[in-house]
N, C-alpha and C positions, 0 to 999 in steps of 0.2 A: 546473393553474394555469398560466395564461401571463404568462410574464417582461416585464416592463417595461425602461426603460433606468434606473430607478430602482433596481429590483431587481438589475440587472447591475453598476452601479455599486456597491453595496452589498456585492455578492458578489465583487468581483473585490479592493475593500478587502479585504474577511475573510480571503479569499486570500492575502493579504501580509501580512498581519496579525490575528490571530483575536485579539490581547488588547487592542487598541481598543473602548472602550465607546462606545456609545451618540454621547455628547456630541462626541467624537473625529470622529467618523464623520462627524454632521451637520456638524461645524466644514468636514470633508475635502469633503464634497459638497454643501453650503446644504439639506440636506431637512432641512426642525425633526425635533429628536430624537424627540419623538412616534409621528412618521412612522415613521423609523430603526427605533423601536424596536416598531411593529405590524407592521414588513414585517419584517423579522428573525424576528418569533414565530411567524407566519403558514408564512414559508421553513420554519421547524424544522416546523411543523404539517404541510406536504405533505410533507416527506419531502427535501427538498432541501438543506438543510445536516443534513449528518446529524448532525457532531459535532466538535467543536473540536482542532487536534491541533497539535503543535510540531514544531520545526525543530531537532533534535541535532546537536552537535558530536560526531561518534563519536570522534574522535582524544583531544577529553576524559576519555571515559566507555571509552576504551581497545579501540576496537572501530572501528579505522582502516581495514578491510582489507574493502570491498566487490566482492560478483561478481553474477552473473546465473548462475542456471544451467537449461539447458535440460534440461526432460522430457519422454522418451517413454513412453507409459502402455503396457504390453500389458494389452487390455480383458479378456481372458479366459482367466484360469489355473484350469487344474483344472475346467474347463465352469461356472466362476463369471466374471459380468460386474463387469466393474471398472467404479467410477464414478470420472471428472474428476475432477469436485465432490466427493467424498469423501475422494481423496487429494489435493485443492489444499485443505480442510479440516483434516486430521490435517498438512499441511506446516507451516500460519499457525501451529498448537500450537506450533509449534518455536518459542524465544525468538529463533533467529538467521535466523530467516526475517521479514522485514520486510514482504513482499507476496507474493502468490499468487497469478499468471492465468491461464489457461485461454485460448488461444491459437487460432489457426489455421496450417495450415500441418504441416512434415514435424515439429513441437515439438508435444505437445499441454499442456504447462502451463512456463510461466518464473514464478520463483522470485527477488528478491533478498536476497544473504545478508550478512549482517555477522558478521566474525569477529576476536578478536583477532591473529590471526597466522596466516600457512601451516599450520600445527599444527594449530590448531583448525578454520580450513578446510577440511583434510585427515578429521579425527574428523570433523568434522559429516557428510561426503559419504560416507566409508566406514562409518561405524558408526550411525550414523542414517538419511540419506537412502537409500543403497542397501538397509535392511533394511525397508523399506516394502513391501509385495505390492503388487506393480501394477506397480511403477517398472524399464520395462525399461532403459532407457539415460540416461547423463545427459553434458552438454556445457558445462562451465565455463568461462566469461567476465571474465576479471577487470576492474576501473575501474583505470584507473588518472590519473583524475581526477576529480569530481565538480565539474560546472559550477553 
């Protein structure tokens, strides 16, 4: 499917706001809701909006303390090949894992984590993340803002 500047507009709205209906939109960009509302169903049809998602206040929900942390995979332990994709899979399971990608460069997967505190920080990276097969080295990054 090729993008219009209808469809970009459309998307870049949703972007900033995914809980705008319809009527909102058209109001935001003169396209009749109609419209708004087949190009929207069509985007979810090809695969392009995959899925609606929100914006947390982690300091609320008591989970203030984000990092990045770099992975190095060694691919083969024991003459078994380790897959990326496998262990950037079993990382998302984690509840304190927010994102998982697969990278280029001397990293082969970064990871962002949320944690209550240094504490839990700490437990997630020694008692969960390093007991992964595969996971040779890891490099933690703290925020210490979020723009």
């Amino acid at each position: 499917m090729k993008l219009d500047e209808k469809d970009l507009r459309i998307l870049n709205i949703l972007k900033k706001n995914a809980e705008l209906n319809t009527s909102q939109i058209s109001k935001k960009t003169g396209i009749p809701i109609t419209t708004i509302h087949n190009r929207i169903k069509k985007l979810k049809q090809e695969g392009i909006i995959k899925n609606y998602t929100i914006n947390i206040d982690h300091e609320k929900i008591g989970k203030p303390l984000a990092s990045y942390i770099l992975i190095t995979i060694n691919q083969s332990i024991l003459g078994k090949k380790i897959s990326q994709h496998e262990i950037g899979r079993r990382l998302k399971a984690f509840d304190e894992v927010e994102s998982a990608d697969i990278v280029t460069g001397a990293t082969d997967i970064i990871i962002k984590v949320r944690a209550e505190s240094m504490k839990g920080l700490n437990e997630f990276i020694t008692e969960k993340l390093r007991n992964i097969e595969g996971i040779d080295k890891t490099q933690t990054l703290m925020v210490l803002e979020e723009i």
